[in-house]
C-alpha positions as CSV (number, residue, x, y, z in Angstrom):
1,X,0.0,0.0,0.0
2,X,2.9,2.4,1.2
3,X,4.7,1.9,-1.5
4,X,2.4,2.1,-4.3
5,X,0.7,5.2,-3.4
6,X,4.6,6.3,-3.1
7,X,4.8,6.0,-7.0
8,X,1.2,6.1,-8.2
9,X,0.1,9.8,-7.6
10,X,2.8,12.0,-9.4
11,X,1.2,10.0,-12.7
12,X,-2.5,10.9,-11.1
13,X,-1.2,15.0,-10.3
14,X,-2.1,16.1,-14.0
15,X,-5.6,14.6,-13.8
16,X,-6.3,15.8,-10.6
17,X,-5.1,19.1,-11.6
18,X,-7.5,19.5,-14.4
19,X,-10.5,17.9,-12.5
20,X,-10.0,20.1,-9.2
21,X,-8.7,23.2,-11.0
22,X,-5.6,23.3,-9.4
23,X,-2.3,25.2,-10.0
24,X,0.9,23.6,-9.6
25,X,1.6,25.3,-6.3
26,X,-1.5,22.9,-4.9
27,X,-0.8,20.4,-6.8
28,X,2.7,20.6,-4.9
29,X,1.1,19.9,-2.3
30,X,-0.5,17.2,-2.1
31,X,2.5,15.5,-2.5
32,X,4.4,17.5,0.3
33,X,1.1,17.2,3.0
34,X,1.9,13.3,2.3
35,X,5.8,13.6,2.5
36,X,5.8,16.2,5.2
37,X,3.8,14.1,8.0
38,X,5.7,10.9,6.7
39,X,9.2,12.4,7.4
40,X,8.4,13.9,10.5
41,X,6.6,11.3,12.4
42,X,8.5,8.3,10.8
43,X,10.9,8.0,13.6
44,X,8.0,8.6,16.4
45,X,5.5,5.7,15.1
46,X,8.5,3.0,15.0
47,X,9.2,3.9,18.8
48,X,5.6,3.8,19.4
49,X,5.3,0.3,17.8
50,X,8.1,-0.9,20.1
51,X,6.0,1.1,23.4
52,X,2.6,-0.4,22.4
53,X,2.8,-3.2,20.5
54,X,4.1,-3.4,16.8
55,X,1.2,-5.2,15.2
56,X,-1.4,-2.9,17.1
57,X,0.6,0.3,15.9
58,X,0.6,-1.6,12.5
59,X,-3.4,-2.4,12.3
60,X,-3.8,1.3,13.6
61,X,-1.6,2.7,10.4
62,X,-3.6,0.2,8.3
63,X,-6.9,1.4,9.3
64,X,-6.0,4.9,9.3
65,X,-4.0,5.3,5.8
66,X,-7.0,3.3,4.8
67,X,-9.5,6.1,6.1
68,X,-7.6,8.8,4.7
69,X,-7.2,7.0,1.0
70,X,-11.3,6.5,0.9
71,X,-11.4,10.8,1.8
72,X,-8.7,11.1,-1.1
73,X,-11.1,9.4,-3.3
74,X,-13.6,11.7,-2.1
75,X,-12.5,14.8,-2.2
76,X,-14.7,17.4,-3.7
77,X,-11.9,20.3,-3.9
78,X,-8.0,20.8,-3.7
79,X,-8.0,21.6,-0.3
80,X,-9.7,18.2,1.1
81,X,-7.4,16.4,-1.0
82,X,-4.5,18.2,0.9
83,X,-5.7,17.4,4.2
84,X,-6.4,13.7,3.7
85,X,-3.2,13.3,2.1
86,X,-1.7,14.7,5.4
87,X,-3.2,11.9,7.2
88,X,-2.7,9.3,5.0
89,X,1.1,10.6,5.8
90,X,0.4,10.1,9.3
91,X,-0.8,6.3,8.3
92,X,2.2,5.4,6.6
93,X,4.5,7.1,9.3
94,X,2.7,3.8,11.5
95,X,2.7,1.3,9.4
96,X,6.2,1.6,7.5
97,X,8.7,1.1,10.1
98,X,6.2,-1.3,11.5
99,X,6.6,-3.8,8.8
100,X,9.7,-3.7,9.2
101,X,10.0,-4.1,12.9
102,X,7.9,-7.3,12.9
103,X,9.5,-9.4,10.4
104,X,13.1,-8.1,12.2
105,X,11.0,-9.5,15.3
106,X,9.5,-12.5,13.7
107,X,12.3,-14.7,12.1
108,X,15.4,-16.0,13.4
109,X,18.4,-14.4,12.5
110,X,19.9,-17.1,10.0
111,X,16.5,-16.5,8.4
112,X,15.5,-12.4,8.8
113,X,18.1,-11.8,5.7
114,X,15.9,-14.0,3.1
115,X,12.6,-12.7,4.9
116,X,13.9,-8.8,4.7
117,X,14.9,-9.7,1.1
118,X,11.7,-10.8,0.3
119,X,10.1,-7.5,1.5
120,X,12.8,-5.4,-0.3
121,X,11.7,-7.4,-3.4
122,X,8.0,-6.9,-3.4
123,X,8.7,-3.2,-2.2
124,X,10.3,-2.8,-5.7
125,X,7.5,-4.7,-7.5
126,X,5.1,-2.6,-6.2
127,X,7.2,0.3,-6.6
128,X,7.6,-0.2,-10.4
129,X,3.8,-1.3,-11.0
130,X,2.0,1.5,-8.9
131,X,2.6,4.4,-11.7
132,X,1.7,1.6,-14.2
133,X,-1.3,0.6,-12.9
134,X,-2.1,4.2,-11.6
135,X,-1.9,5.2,-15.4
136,X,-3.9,2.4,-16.5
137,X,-7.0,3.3,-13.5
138,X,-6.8,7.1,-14.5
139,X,-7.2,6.5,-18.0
140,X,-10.5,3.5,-17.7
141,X,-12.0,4.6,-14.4
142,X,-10.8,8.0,-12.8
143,X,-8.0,9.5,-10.7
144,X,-9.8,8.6,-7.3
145,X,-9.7,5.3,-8.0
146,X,-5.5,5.5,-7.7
147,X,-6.9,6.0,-3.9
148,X,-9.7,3.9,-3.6
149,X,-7.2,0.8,-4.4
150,X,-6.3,1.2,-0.8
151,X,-9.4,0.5,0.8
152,X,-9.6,-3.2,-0.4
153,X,-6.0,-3.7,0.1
154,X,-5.9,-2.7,3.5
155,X,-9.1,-5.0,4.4
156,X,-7.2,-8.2,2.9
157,X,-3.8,-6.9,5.1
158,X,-6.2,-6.4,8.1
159,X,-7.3,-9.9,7.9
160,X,-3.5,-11.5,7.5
161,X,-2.5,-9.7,10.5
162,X,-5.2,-10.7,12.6
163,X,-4.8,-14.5,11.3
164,X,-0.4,-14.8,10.9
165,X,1.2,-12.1,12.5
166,X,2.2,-12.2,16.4
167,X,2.4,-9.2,18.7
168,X,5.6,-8.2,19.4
169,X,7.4,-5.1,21.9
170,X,10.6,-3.8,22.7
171,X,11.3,-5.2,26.4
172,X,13.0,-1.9,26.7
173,X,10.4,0.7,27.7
174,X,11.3,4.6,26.7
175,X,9.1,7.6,27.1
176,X,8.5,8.8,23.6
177,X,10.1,12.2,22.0
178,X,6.9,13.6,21.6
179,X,8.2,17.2,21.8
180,X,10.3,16.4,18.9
181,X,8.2,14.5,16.5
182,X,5.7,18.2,17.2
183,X,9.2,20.8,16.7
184,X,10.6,18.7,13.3
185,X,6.9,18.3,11.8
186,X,5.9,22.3,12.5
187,X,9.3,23.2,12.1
188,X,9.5,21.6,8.4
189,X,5.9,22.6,7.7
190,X,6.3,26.6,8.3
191,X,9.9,25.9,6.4
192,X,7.9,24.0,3.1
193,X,5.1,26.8,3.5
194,X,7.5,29.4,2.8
195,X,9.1,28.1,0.2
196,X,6.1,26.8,-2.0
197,X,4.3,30.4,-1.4
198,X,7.0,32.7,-2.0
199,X,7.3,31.5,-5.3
200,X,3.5,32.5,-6.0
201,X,3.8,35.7,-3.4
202,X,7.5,36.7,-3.4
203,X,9.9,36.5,-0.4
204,X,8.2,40.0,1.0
205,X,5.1,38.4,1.4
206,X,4.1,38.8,5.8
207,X,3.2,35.5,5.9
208,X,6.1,33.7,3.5
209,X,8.7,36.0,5.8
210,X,6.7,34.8,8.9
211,X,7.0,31.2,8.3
212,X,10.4,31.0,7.2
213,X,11.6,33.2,10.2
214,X,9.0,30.3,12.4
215,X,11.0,27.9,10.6
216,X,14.1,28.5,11.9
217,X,13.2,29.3,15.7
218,X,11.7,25.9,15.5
219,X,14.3,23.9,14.0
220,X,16.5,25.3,16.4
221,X,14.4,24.8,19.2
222,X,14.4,21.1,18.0
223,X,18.0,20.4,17.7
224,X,18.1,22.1,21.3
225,X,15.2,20.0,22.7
226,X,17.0,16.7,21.1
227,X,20.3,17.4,22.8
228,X,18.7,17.7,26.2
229,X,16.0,14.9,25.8
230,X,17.0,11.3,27.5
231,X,15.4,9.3,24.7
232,X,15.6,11.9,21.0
233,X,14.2,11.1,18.4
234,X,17.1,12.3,16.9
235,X,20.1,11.4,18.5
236,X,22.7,14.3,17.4
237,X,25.8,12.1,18.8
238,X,25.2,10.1,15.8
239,X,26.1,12.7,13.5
240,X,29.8,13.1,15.4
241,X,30.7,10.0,13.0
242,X,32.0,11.3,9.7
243,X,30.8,8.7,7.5
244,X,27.6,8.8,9.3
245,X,27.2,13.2,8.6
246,X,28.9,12.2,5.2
247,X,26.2,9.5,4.3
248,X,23.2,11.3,5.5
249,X,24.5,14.5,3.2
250,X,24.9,12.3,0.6
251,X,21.2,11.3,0.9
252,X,20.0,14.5,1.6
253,X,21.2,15.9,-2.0
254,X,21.1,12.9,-4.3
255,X,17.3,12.2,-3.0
256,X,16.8,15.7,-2.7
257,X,17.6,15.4,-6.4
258,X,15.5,12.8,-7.2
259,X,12.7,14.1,-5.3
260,X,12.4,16.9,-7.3
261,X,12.9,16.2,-10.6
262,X,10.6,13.4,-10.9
263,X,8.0,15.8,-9.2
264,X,8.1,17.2,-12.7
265,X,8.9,14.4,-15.1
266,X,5.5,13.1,-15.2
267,X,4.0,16.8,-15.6
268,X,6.2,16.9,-18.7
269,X,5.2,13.8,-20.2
270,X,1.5,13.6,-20.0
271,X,1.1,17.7,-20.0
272,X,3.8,18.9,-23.0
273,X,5.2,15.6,-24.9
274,X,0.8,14.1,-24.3
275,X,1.6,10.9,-23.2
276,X,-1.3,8.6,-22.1
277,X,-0.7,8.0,-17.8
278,X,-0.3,4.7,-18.8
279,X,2.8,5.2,-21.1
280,X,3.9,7.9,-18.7
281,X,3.9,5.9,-16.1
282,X,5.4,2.7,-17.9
283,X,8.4,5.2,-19.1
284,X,10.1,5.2,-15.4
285,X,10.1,1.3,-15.6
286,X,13.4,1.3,-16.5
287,X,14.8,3.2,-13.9
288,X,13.1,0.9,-11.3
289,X,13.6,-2.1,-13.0
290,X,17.4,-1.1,-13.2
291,X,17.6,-0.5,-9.1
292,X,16.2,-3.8,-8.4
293,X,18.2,-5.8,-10.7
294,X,21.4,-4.6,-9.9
295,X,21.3,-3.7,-6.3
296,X,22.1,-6.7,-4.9
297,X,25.7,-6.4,-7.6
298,X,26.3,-3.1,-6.4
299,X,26.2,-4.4,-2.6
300,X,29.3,-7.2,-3.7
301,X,31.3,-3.7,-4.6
302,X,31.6,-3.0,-1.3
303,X,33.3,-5.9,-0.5
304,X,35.6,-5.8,-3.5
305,X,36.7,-2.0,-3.5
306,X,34.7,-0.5,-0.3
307,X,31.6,2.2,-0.3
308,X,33.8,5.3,-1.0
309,X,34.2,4.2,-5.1
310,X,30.6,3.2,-6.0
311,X,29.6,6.1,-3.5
312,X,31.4,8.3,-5.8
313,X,30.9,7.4,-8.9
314,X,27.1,6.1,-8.3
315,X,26.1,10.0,-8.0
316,X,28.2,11.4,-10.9
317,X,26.7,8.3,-13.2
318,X,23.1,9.8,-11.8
319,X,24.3,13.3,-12.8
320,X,25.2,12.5,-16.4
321,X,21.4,10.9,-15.9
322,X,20.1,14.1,-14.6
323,X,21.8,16.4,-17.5
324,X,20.6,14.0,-20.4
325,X,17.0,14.9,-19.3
326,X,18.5,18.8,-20.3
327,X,18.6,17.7,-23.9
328,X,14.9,17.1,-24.8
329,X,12.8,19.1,-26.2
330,X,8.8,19.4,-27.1
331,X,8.0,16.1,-29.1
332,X,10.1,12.7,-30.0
333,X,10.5,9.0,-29.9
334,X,10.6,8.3,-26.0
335,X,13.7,5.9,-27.3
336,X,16.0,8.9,-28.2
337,X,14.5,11.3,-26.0
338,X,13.7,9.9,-22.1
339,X,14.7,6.6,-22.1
340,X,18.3,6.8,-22.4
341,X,18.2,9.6,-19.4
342,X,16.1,7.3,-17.8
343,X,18.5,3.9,-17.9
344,X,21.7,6.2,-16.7
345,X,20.1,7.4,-13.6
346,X,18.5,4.4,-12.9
347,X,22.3,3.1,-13.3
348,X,24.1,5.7,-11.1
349,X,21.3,5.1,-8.3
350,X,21.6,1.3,-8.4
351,X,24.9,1.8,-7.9
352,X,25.0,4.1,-4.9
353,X,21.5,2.5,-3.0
354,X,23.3,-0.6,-1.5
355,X,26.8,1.2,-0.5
356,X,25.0,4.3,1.1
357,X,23.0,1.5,3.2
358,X,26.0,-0.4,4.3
359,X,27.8,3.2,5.2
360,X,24.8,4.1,7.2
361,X,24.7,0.9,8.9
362,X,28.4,0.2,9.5
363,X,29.1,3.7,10.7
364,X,27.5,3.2,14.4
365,X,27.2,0.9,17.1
366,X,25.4,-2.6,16.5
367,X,23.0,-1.8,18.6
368,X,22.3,1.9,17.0
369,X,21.4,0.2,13.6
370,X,18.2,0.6,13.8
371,X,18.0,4.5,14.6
372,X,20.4,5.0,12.8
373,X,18.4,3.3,9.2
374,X,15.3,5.5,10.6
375,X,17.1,8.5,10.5
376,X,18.7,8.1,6.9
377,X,15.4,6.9,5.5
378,X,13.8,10.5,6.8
379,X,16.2,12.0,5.8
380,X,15.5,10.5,2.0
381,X,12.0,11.4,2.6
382,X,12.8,15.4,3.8
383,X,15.3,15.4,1.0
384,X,12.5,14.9,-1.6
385,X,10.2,17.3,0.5
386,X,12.3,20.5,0.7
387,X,13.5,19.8,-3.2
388,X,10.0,19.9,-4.5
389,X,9.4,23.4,-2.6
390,X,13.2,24.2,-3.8
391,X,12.5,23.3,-7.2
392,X,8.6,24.6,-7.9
393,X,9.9,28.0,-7.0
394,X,12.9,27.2,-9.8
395,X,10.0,26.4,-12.5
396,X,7.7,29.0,-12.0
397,X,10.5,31.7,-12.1
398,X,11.7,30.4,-14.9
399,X,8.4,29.6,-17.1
400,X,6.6,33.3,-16.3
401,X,9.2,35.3,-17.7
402,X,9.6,32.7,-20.6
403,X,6.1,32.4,-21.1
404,X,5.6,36.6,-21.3
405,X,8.5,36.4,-23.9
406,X,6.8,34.3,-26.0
407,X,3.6,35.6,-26.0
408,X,4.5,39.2,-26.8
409,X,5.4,37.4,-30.5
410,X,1.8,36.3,-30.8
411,X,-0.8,39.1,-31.7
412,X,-3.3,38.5,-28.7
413,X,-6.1,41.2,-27.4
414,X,-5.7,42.5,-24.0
415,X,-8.6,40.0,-22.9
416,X,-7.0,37.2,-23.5
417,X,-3.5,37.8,-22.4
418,X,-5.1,38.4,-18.7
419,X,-6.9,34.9,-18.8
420,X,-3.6,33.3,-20.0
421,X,-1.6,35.7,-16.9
422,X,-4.4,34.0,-14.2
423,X,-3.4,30.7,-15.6
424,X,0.2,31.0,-15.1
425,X,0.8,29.0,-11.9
426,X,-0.5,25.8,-13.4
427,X,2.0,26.0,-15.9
428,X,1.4,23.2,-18.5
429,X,-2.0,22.5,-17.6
430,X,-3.3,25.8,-18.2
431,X,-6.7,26.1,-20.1
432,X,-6.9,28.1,-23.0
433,X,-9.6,30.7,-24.0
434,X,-12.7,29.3,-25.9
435,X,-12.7,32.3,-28.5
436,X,-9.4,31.5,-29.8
437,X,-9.0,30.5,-33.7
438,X,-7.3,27.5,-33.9
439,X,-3.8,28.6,-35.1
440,X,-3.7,31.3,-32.4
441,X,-4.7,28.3,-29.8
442,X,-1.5,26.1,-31.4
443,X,0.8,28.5,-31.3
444,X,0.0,29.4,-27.6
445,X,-0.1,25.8,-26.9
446,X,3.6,25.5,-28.4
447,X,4.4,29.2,-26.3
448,X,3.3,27.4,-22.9
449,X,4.8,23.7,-23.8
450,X,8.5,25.1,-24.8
451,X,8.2,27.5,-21.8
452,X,7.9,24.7,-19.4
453,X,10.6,22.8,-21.2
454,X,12.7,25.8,-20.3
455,X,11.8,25.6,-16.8
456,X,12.4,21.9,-16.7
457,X,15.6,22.0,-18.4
458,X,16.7,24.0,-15.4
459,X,14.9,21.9,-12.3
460,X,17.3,18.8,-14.1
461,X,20.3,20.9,-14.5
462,X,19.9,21.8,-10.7
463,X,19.5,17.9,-10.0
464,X,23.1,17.2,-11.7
465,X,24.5,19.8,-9.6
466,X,22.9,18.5,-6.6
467,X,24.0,14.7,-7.4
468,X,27.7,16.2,-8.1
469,X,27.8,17.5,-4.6
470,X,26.4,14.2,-3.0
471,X,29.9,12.4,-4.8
472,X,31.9,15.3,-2.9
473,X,30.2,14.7,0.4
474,X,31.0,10.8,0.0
475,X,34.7,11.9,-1.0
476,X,35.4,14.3,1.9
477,X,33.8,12.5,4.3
478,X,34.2,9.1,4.3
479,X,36.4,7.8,6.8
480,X,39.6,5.5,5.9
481,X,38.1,3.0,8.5
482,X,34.4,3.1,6.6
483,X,35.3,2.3,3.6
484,X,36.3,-1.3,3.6
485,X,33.7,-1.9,5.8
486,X,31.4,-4.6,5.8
487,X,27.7,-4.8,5.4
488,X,25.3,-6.7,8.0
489,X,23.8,-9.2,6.0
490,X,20.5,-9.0,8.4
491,X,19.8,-5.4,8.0
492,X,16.9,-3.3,5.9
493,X,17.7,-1.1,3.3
494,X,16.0,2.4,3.6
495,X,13.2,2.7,1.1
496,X,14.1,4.5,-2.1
């Protein structure tokens, strides 16, 4: 379920767009509300399920990502959809470290490597057939059905749980960081805010300047409440280990990257190159496909040449991934045009997935390996959070001014320029005006699709730079004693 609605709704965002009216800016959010709650109370419902049981904390995310999936389906207007998606966030920030937790808890260790194997492997399945199948529902039956999935799903989960899974606790008892999970989540919310508004209402804005300057106080505040707490949900002492700093960095750029370009990838496809959402979302097969096939050859480099060379050259493969997406334009075979971007970033994050995990893992105590996964895989979450704010503001800077210079080539009465100007922030997906003749309407069309191709030629540009710096971080960072290490074989890779 988690994973699938990971992948499935950037393919559903343009439909949902055109049904609810949206502009990108909400659009943006409703992946964020999801992201945001996800990333900050990841951490908190893991501890919880050790506190009160992991398969009651487990039913409890079931049920409620469940709830929140039938209110996506629906939602009448933007603003629902926002709010549910918030709390189907919530329910994944309950039931994803819980899966986890009870197969760690369930199997013996000379068998938990298969069984986490096994989950890794359907993750990816499921992973690579959401936007697939999400495609194939919003094209016979209707975007709301991309949520609706979850309802059945969760009822035959529900009933497997009940039946096969035991109960299981931590026989260590710890009072949870509450105050944390309340400081990271507002903190990062006021921080997001800011940054998705100003690019609609400027830096100067009161309430852009007010929730950036929030989120600051409050993500200091946190970082001073989680040095004081006895149990953080962050434990900062962590971060004293190079190759730990140096691996989380890592993360936070090249999934910051990834994050936010692929916010915009399936806008391009279905909205400027008109790509059914089934095709768009067959086109990042590749790249998925890629990551689960060659993971597991990746993870034999570290014990050949150590996680400092694929950790290296894993992100500067992804760059060269990032700037082929630079080269196309408005129309093309998918063959010459996507698809070879697609199969080298694909390739440069297969390489880096399973040496960033054993880094995280072998750069703390045995017995912090657990925290220490939770933190890196919110961390890959936040990355992909902040970079869609980061990277919205980058496209609609870019695509206004663009847009204006193409227009003022096009003879167009002062009527219709100002219906085009409200349309602005939904970038491809604006609507045109009904009175126009039909070469004035294809040459605006062509004005607004090469405009966002400018726009989106940057966002990738931006994503190369980023994944460049996530190779220096591993190169200045990594300790000599980290990078020969060795992986456990018993531990869970974070989710990509």
């Amino acid at each position: 379920m988690a994973f699938i609605d990971g992948t499935v709704v950037n393919v559903a965002l343009p439909a949902l767009q055109r049904a609810l009216g949206a502009d990108v800016i909400e659009v943006q959010w409703v992946i964020e509300a999801y992201a945001l709650l996800l990333a900050a109370f990841l951490l908190t419902g893991g501890s919880l399920g050790d506190e009160l049981g992991r398969r009651r904390v487990f039913l409890g995310g079931i049920l409620f990502f469940a709830a929140a999936s039938a209110w996506c389906g629906l939602a009448s207007t933007i603003g629902q959809l926002i709010v549910a998606r918030a709390l189907q966030g919530l329910g994944a920030a309950l039931l994803v470290p819980g899966s986890l937790a009870i197969i760690s808890s369930s199997f013996p260790p000379n068998e938990r490597g298969r069984a986490i194997g096994t989950w890794s492997g359907f993750s990816a399945i499921t992973a690579a057939i959401g936007p697939v199948l999400g495609g194939w529902l919003i094209e016979n039956i209707s975007w709301r059905a991309v949520f609706f999935i979850n309802v059945p799903l969760a009822f035959l989960v529900i009933l497997i749980a009940l039946r096969w899974v035991p109960e299981s606790s931590s026989p260590e008892k710890t009072r949870l960081d509450w105050w944390g999970a309340i400081l990271g989540a507002t903190g990062l919310g006021s921080l997001v805010y800011g940054l998705i508004e100003s690019s609609r209402r400027g830096f100067a804005h009161l309430p852009v300047a007010l929730a950036l300057v929030a989120a600051v106080m409050l993500l200091a505040l946190f970082l001073v409440v989680e040095r004081r707490v006895e149990h953080p949900m962050l434990p900062l002492e962590l971060f004293r280990s190079r190759s730990f700093l140096g691996a989380n960095l890592l993360t936070l750029l090249l999934y910051g990257a990834l994050g936010g370009t692929l916010f915009f990838l399936p806008l391009n496809l279905i909205q400027v190159q008109h790509y059914a959402p089934t095709a768009a979302g067959a086109a990042l097969l590749p790249f998925i496909l890629i990551i689960f096939l060659l993971s597991r050859w990746s993870g034999g480099l570290v014990e050949k040449h150590g996680a400092l060379l694929p950790l290296v050259l894993g992100p500067l493969i992804a760059a060269g991934g990032f700037a082929l997406f630079v080269l196309p334009d408005v129309g093309g075979s998918y063959w010459t045009t996507f698809f070879p971007a697609i199969v080298i970033l694909g390739t440069g994050m297969a390489v880096s997935v399973a040496p960033l995990t054993t880094t995280v893992m072998t750069s703390v105590s045995q017995g912090r390996v657990g925290i220490a996964s939770g933190i890196n895989n919110a961390v890959s979450r936040a990355a992909g959070l902040l970079a869609i704010a980061v990277f919205g503001i980058v496209m609609l800077r870019t695509f206004e001014p663009a847009l204006e210079q193409r227009l003022s080539r096009i003879a167009l009465g002062p009527p219709v320029r100002q219906a085009l100007a409200q349309q602005r922030a939904k970038l491809a997906g604006a609507e045109l005006p009904a009175n126009l003749d039909p070469a004035t309407q294809r040459l605006v069309t062509r004005a607004i699709d090469e405009s966002f191709v400018s726009g989106f030629r940057l966002v990738m540009a931006l994503g190369a730079l980023l994944a460049m710096g996530s190779a220096l971080s591993a190169w200045l960072l990594l300790t000599p004693e980290t990078r020969r290490s060795r992986a456990s074989p018993n531990e869970p890779e974070p989710a990509l």
